[in-house]
N, C-alpha and C positions, 0 to 999 in steps of 0.2 A: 516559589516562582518569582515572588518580587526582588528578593536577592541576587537571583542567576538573570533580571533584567536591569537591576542596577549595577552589573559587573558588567555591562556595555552599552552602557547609557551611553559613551562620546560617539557613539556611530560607526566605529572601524568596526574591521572583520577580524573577531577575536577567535584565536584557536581553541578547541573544545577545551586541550590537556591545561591551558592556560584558567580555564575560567574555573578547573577544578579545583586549581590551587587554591585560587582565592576564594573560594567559596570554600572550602577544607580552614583555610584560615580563619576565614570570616565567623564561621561556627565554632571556632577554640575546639576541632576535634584532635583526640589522640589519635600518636601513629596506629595504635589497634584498634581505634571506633573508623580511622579512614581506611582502615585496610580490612575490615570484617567483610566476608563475601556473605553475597546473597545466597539463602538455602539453597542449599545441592548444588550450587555453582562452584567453578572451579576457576575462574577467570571475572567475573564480574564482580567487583564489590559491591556493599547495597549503597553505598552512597553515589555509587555512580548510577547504580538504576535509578534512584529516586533522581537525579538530576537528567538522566536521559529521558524521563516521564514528564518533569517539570517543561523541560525544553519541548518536547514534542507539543504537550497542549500551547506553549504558549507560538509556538509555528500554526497551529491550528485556528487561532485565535487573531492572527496575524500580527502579532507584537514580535514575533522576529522571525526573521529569514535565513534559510544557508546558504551564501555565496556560493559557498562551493567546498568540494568534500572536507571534513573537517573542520570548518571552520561557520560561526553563526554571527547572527548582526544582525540590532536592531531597526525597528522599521520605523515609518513615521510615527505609524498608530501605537507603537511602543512607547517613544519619547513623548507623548502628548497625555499618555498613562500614567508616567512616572511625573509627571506635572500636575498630578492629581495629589501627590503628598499622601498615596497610602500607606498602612500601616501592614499592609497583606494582599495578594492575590489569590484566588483559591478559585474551582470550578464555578461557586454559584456566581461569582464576578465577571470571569470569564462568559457567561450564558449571553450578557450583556453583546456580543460581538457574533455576528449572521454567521460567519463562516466558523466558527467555532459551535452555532448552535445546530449548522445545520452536519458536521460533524458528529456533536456529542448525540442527537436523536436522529442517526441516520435508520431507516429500517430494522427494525429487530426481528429476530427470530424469531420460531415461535418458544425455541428453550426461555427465551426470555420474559416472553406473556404470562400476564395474569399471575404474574406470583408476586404479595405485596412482601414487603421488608420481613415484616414477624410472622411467616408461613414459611420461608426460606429455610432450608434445612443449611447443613453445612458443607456439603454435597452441590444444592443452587448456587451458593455463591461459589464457591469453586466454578461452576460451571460457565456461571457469568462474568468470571475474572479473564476464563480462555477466550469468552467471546470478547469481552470489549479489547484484550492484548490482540487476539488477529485482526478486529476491524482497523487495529493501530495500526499495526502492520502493513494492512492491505492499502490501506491511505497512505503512509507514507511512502511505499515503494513507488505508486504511483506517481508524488513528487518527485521522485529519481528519477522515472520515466520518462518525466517530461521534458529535463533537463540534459540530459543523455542527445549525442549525435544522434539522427536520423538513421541509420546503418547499423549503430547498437542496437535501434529499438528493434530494425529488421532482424537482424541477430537473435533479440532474445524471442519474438515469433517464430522463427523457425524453428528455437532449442525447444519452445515448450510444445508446440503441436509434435514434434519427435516423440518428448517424453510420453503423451498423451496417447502414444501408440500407432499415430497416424502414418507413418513411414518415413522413409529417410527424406531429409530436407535441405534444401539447398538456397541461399540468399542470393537474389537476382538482383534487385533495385541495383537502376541504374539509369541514366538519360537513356532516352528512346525505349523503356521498357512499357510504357504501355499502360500504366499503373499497376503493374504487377511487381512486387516486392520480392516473395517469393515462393517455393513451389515445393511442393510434397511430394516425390513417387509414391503409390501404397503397394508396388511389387518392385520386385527386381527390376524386371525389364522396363519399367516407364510407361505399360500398358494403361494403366489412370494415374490420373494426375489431380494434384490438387492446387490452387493458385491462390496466394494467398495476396491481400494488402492491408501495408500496417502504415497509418496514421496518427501521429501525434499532435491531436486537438486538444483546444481547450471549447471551443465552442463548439455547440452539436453539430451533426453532420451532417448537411443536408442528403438531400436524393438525390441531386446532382450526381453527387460524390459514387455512388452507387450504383446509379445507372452506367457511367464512366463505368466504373471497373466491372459489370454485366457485360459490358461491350467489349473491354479487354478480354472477356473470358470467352466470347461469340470469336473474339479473332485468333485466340488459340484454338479453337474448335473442343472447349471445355466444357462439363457441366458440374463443376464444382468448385465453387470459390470461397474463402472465408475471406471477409472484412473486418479488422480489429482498431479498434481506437483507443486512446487514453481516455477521452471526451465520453459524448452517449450519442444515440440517432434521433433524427427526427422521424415523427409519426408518418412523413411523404417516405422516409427512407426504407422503414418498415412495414409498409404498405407495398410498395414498390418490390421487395423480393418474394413477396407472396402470389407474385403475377407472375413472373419469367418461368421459363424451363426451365435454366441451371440452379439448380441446388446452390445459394445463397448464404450461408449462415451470418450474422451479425454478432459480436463480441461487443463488447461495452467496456470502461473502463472499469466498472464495478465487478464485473463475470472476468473478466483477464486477469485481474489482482486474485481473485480469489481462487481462479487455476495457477497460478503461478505459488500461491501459495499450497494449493491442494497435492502440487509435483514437483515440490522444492527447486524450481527455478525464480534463483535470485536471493532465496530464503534456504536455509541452514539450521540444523535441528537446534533447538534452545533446551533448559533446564527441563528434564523426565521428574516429575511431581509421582508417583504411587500412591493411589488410595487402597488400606486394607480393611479386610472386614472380617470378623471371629469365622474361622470353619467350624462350624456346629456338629458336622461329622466328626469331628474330631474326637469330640469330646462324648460320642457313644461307644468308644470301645471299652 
């Protein structure tokens, strides 16, 4: 990590393929230690995983930022790191930093609980490798979400309640819409409907926000709306749809990463790992 933040110490916005190089240089690798792929991959080298891991924590940590696609740059809190004259960055350094820590012990599972280091079979870890790669996942896409036009975000709402089996979906947002973004049929004919609105916060949501769109759904003569955000809700906001008639649902930015990954919207199948184990029957004939 502290090599792929001293390869943009001057502050430009350097391209990924660029910083590869240098960092392929910088560690005197052969063309065949830079071009070995990662197990069972057929497209990813491991040096590029370990560099796309290196960069994601330290985006998590906030010592660099992505401009924009393909390309990273460092941040303040970057340059005032490398002004430290270390000799290493590593996670336990990184803990140092609130939004990295509140990353790295986000909620666990319960596959996660109560199992110490040396009780872990080899099977656990496997296990906990999958979880901490989706929680990566799920965070980052979020980052993309937030950065993303307004219109896209509506877009990818509508693609994943489709997936989700809700019915065919159509993107509405538009001036004068009402705060309605957009709308589910769940038959052919348009006989229920669903209305949906998508908000990309970064601060919670109040109830304001909520009642607004309850009200939007009173003036379609609807009783069912979803509300989605990047952000999360406030306690007034989920309180508040526990009261109305219309059927309400609340989405979070936590629960919509994790649909979106549960229905590969936006996500794309990665390396198939097989775990095998002796057939015992086998071996009674």
């Amino acid at each position: 990590m502290l090599p792929l933040l001293e390869c943009v110490k001057d502050g430009n916005e350097w391209p990924i393929n660029d910083i590869e190089e240098l960092l392929i240089n910088k560690f005197h690798l052969t063309e065949e230690e830079a071009n070995q792929l990662k197990p069972s991959s057929t497209s990813e080298t491991l040096f590029q995983n370990r560099l796309r891991w290196a960069r994601f924590y330290l985006k998590k940590a906030n010592l660099l930022t992505d401009p924009r696609r393909g390309f990273t740059q460092i941040t303040q809190d970057g340059i005032k790191v490398l002004q430290q004259k270390l000799t290493a960055i590593d996670i336990n350094y990184l803990r140092q930093f609130p939004s990295f820590v509140e990353f790295y012990t986000k909620k666990k599972t319960t596959e996660e609980k109560s199992i110490s280091q040396t009780e872990k079979s080899p099977e656990d870890m496997v296990i906990e490798g999958i979880i901490e790669i989706r929680r990566g996942a799920e965070t980052e896409i979020l980052d993309k979400i937030k950065i993303c036009p307004p219109a896209f975000f509506e877009k990818i709402v509508v693609r994943l309640l489709e997936k989700m089996g809700y019915g065919i979906g159509t993107q509405t947002g538009k001036s004068g819409d009402g705060g309605i973004d957009g709308m589910i049929k769940q038959d052919k004919l348009g006989l229920d409907e669903i209305y949906v609105q998508a908000k990309r916060w970064e601060n919670t949501v109040p109830g304001k926000e909520v009642r607004d769109f309850a009200g939007s759904l009173a003036g379609k003569k609807s009783k069912k709306g979803i509300f989605i955000t990047t952000s999360n809700f406030s306690r007034d906001a989920i309180e508040f749809v526990k009261t109305v008639d219309s059927k309400i649902i609340l989405i979070d930015g936590e629960k919509l990463a994790q649909f979106m990954f549960d229905y590969n919207v936006g996500f794309e199948p990665g390396d198939t790992y097989q775990l095998k184990k002796i057939d015992e029957d086998f071996f009674l004939e």
